[in-house]
C-alpha positions as a Python dict, from the first residue, in 0.01 Angstrom:
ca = {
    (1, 'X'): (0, 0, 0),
    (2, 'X'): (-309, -185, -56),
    (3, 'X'): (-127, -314, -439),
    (4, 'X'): (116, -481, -203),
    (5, 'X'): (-22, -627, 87),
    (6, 'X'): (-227, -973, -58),
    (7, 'X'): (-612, -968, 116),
    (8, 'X'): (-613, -1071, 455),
    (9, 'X'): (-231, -988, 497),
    (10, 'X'): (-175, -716, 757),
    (11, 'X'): (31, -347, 779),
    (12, 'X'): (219, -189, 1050),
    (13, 'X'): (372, 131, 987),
    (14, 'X'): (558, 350, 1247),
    (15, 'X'): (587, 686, 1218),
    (16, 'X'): (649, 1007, 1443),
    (17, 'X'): (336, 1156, 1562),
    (18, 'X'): (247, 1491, 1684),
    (19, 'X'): (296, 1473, 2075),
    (20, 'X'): (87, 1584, 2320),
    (21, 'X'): (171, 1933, 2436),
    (22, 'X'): (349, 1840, 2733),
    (23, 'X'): (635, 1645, 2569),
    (24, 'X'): (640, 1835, 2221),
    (25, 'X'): (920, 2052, 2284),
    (26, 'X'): (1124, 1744, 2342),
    (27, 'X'): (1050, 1596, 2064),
    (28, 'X'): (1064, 1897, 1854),
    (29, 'X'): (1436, 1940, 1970),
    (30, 'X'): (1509, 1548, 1940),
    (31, 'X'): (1420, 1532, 1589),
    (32, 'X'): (1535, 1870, 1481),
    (33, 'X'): (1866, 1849, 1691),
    (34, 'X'): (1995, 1519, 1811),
    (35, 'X'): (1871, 1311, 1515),
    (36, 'X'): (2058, 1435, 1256),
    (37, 'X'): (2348, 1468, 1415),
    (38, 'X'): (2350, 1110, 1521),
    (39, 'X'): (2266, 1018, 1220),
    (40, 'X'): (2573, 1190, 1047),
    (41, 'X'): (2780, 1042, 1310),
    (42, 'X'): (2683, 689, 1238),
    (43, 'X'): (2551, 687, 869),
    (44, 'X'): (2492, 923, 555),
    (45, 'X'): (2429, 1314, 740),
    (46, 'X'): (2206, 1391, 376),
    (47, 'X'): (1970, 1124, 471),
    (48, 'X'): (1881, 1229, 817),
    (49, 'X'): (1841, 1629, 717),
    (50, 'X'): (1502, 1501, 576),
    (51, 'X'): (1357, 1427, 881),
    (52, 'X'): (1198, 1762, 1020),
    (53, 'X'): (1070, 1885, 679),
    (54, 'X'): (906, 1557, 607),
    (55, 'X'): (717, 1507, 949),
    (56, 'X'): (590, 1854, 921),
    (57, 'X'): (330, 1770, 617),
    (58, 'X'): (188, 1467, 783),
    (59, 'X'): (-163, 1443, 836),
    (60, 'X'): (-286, 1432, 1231),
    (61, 'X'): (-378, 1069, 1378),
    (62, 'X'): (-775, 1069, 1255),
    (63, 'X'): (-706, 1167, 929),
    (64, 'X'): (-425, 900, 851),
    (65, 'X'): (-652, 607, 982),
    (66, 'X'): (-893, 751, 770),
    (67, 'X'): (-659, 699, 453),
    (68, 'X'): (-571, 357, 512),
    (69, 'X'): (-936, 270, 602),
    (70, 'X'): (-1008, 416, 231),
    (71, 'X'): (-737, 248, 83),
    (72, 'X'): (-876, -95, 162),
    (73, 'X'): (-782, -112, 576),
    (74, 'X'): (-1104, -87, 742),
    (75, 'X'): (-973, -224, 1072),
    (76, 'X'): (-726, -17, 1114),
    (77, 'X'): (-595, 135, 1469),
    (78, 'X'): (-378, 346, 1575),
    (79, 'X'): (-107, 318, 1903),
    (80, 'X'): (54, 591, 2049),
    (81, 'X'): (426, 517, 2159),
    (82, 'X'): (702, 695, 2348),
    (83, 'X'): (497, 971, 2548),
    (84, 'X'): (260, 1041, 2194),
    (85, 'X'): (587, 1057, 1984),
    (86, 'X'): (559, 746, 1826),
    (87, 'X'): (238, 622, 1656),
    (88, 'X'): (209, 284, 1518),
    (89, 'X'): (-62, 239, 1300),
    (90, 'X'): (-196, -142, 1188),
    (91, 'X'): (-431, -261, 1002),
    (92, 'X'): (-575, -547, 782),
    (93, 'X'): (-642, -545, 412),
    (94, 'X'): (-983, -671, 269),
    (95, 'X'): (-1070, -775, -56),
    (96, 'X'): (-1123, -1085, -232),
    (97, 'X'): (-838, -1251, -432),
    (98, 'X'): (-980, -1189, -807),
    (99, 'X'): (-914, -868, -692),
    (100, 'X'): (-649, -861, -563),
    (101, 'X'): (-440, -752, -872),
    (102, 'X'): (-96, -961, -721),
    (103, 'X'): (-283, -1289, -727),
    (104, 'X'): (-294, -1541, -987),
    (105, 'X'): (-705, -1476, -983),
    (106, 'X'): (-682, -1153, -1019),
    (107, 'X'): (-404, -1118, -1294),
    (108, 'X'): (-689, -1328, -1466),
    (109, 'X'): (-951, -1137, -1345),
    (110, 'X'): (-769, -792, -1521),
    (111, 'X'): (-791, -1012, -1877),
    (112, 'X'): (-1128, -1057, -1885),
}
């Protein structure tokens, strides 16, 4: 994400997280139940059968800020949502514009 975000622009990314105890079994049988059946009601049922398989690979909250810190978001937070269902994750990207390979600079910066 890094390529595409110019320094000094800032992410946001939403995503479902992995809810605290308490509320998992909702969510479990909200994504694995309602979604896709709402989604096949109201758009393309292929493209909502996804949705439990791909959440299930996702790293846990640490870990993920950890990846964007690496990938050039060192400021980046993380916000819990909708009972620990939701995270929202933000963050800032750093670098200077010759390196930034997007940028007039740093297009000129790659010929050198």
């Amino acid at each position: 994400m890094a390529r595409v975000v110019r320094p000094g622009g800032r992410l946001a990314v939403i995503d479902l997280a992995e809810p605290r105890a308490a509320t998992r079994w909702l969510q479990s049988t909200w994504v694995e139940q309602v979604v896709p059946r709402l989604g096949a009601l109201l758009s393309d049922a292929e493209a909502y059968r996804y949705l439990p398989a791909s959440t299930a690979y996702l790293p846990d909250g640490p870990t993920l800020v950890g990846i964007f810190r690496e990938a050039g978001f060192p400021d980046t937070r993380r916000v819990l949502l909708g009972f620990g269902a939701v995270q929202l994750l933000v963050g800032t990207r750093t670098g200077a514009a010759d390196q930034d390979p997007g940028s007039r600079a740093g297009l000129e910066a790659l010929r050198r």
